[in-house]
N, C-alpha and C positions, 0 to 999 in steps of 0.2 A: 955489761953488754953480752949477749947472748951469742954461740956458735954461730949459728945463723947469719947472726948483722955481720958478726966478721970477717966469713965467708964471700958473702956479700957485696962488702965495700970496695974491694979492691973493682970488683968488676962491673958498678954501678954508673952506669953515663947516660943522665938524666935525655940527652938527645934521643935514645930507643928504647927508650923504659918508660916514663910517664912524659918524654914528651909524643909520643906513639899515642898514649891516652889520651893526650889531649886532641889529637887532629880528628884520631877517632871521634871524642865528642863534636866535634866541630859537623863532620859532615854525618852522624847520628841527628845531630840538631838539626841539618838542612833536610834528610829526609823524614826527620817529623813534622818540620813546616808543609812537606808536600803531603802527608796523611792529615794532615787541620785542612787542605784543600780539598779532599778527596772526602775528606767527611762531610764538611760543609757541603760541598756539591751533594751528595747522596743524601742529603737530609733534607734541603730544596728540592730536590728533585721527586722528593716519595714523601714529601712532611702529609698530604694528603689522603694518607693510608692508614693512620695511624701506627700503635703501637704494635708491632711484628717483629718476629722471631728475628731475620734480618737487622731490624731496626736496634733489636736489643745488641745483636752481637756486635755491631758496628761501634755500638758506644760502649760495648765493654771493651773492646781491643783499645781503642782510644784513652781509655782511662790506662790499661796496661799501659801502652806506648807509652803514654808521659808519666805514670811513675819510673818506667826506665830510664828517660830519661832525667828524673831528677834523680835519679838515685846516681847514675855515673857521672854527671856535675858535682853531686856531691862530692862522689872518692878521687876526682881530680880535685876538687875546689878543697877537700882536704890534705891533697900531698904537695901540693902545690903552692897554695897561699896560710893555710892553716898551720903547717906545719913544716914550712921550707925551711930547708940546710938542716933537716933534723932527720941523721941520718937512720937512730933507731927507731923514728917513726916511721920512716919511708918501706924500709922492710917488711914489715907488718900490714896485716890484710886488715881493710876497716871492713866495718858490718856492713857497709853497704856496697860495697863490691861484691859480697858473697849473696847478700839479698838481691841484686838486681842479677845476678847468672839465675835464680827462683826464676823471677819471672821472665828472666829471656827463655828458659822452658816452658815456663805458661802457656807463653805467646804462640812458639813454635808449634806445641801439641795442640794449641785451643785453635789455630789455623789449619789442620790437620785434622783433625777434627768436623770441623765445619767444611770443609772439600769433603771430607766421608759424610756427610749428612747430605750434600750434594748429589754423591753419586749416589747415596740410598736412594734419597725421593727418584731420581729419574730412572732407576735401573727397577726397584721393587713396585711403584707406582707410576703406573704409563699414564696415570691423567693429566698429572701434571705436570708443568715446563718444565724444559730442561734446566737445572742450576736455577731456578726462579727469576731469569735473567731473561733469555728469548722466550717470553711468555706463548708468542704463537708458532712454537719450534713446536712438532710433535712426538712423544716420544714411543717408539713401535712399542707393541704388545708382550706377551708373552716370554717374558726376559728373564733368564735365572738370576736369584740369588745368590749365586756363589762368585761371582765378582766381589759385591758388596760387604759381603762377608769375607772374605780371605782379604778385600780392603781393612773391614773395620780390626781383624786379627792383628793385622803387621803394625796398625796405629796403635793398638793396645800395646803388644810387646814394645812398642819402642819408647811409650812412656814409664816403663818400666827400667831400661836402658839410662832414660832423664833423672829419673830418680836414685841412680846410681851416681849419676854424675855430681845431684846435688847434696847426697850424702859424703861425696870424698870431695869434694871443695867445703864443708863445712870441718872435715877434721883437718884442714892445713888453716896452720896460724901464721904462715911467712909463706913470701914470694918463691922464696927457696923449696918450701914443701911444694910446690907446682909441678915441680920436675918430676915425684914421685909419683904423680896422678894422671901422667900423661895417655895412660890405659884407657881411664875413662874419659878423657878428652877426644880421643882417636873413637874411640864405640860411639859415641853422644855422636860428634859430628858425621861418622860415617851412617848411622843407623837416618837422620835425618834425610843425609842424599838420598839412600833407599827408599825413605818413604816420599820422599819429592817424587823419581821415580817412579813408583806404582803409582800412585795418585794423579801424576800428569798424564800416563799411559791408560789409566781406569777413563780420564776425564775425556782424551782423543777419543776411543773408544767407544765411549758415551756418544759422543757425536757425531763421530763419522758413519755409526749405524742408525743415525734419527736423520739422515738425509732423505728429503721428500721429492726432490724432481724439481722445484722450485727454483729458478735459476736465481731468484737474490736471496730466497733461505738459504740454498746449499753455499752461496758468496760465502755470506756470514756465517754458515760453520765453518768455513775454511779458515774463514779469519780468527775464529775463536780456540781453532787447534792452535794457529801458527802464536797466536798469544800465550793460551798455556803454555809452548812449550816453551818457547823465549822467558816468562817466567819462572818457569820451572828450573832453565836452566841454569840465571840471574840468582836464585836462591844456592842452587848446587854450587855454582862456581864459589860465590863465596863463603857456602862453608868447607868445600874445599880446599881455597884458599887461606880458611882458618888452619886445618889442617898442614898443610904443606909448609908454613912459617910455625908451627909448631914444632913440626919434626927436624926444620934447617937451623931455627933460630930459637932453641930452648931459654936461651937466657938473659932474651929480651921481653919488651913486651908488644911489638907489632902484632902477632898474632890474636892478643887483647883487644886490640883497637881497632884489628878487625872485625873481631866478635859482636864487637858492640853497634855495628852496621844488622846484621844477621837476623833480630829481630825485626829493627825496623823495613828491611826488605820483606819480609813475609806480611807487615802491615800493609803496608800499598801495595803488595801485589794482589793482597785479595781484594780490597777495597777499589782497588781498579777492576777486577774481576765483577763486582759488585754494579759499576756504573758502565759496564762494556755494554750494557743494553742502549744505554742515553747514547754513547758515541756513535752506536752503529745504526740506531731507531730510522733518525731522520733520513738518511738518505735510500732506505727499502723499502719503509711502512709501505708508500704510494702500490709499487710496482708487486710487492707481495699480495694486498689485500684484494690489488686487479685479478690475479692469478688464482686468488680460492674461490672468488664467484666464478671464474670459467670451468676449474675442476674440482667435481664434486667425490674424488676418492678419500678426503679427510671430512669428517667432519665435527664443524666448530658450531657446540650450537649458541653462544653471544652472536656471533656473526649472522646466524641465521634472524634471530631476535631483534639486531640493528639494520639487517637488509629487509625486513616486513615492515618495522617501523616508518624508515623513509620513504617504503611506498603507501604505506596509509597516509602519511605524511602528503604525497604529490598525490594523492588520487581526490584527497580533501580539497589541496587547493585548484585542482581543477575542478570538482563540484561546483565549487564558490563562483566560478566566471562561465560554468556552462548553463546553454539555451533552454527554456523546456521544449524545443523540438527535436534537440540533438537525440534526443534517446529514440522518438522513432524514424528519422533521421539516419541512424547507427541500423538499425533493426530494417530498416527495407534496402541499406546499402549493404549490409551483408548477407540478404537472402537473395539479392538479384547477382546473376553469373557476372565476372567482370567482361563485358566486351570493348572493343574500339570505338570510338566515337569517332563518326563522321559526320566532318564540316566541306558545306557547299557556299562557297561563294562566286556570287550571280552581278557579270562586269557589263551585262548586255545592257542594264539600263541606264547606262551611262549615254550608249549610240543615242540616243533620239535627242541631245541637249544638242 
């Protein structure tokens, strides 16, 4: 038996060690049932678009998602049933606990990612939507690059950061060696907050200056700040709270099993991000589309192309049920002035009955 296990044993109480893993898997597992909803939904919802940039990311995060999650069923369903009451097993890291921290960095940077490919298109290209989400949000003109860029910079360094992390989680071979690596644990998670941070402040920012006057546009950029930020903050706290049981509680595994949340919170947040269009459509479209035919300071030209259409549309089917005298009919009623018309009526001839 190794230094390690011996070390070890005495202080090993399955209650905050792997039974922490296991709760973690429990509610890792519920909040991947609600990204299979959120998927679903967002694939009904646009299955008509075809294949799109979107469409792809959506089912590659999903494919991450649930290799994560089989991979940390596995390293509980290994310490646990596999290999219970065996203590020198227990100690020891299996391959797939160090494989699924791979991809919970995946996840995190390839969400991160994809926010910076957000704020690119709206900030370097004003033609199009914002977030590809409020398709009729417009986004103002003439907007530097250097947001997007000092974005895309801080995402690069911090996957470099990740890759720190999963270099010194690959050279501990015991639960024991965790303690030593607690450096790149504290950088990993702290460098994430950071970029949660820039990213939800780049994304406010993005929308509180595409405000148009519109009173149910500007609603729903309100509501799409108040969302980012509440997610943004939902991602922070809990790798925060990764943090904070790391530093209190080195010698358990709670802060494991919060970890293992921390992916799947960046999966539904974006994928709710994703479908914030469908929640907030219904109840604007009406009252915004009234709004851009009254002012004509934006302009959209589909909108222009679908408001000709339906008037060729009504002018047809009036054709179909008008007179042929109406046209000179029209033609001598609008060259004559309009005056008053007076009516006489004549009660005298009633006197002589």
């Amino acid at each position: 038996m190794s230094s390690s296990t011996q070390d070890l044993i005495p202080q090993l109480h399955l209650g905050n060690t792997f039974g922490a893993l296991f709760i973690g898997v429990i509610f890792a597992a519920i909040l991947f049932g609600l990204s299979n909803i959120q998927a679903l939904f967002y694939f009904q919802t646009y299955r008509g678009t075809g294949i799109s940039f979107p469409t792809l990311a959506v089912a590659w995060l999903w494919i991450l998602d649930a290799l994560h999650l089989f991979l940390i069923v596995h390293c509980v369903y290994y310490y646990l049933v596999a290999h219970y009451a065996d203590i020198s097993t227990l100690t020891e890291i299996v391959w797939s606990f160090k494989l699924q921290i791979v991809i919970d960095v995946i996840i995190i940077y390839g969400v991160h990612l994809l926010y910076f490919h957000r704020i690119w298109i709206g900030m370097c290209f004003p033609i199009e939507p914002i977030l590809r989400l409020m398709q009729y949000i417009p986004v103002g003109k003439g907007r530097s690059r250097v947001l997007p860029v000092a974005v895309g910079v801080i995402v690069t360094l911090g996957s470099g950061v990740a890759i720190a992390l999963i270099w010194a989680i690959y050279q501990c071979h015991a639960f024991s060696d965790l303690i030593n690596i607690e450096w790149a644990t504290f950088m990993a998670l702290g460098t994430i907050t950071f970029v949660d941070f820039i990213i939800a402040s780049s994304l406010c920012y993005l929308l509180a200056t595409s405000r148009t006057g519109f009173s149910s546009t500007d609603s729903m950029i309100t509501k799409l700040m108040a969302y980012i930020i509440n997610t943004g903050c939902l991602t922070s706290m809990c790798s925060l709270t990764v943090m904070i049981a790391c530093a209190v509680m080195p010698h358990n595994f709670v802060f494991l099993g919060v970890d293992f949340l921390v992916a799947k919170l960046y999966v539904n947040s974006f994928f709710a991000l994703l479908n914030a269009r469908r929640y907030l459509q219904p109840a604007t479209d009406t009252n915004h589309f009234s709004e851009v035919h009254m002012r004509h300071s934006i302009y959209r030209p589909e909108l222009n192309v679908i408001a000709s259409q339906e008037e060729e549309l009504q002018e047809s089917r009036k054709n179909i049920f008008k007179h042929p005298d109406d046209e000179v009919m029209h033609l001598t009623r609008s060259a004559m002035p309009h005056r008053p018309i007076e009516v006489t009526v004549e009660t005298n001839s009633f006197s002589s009955v």
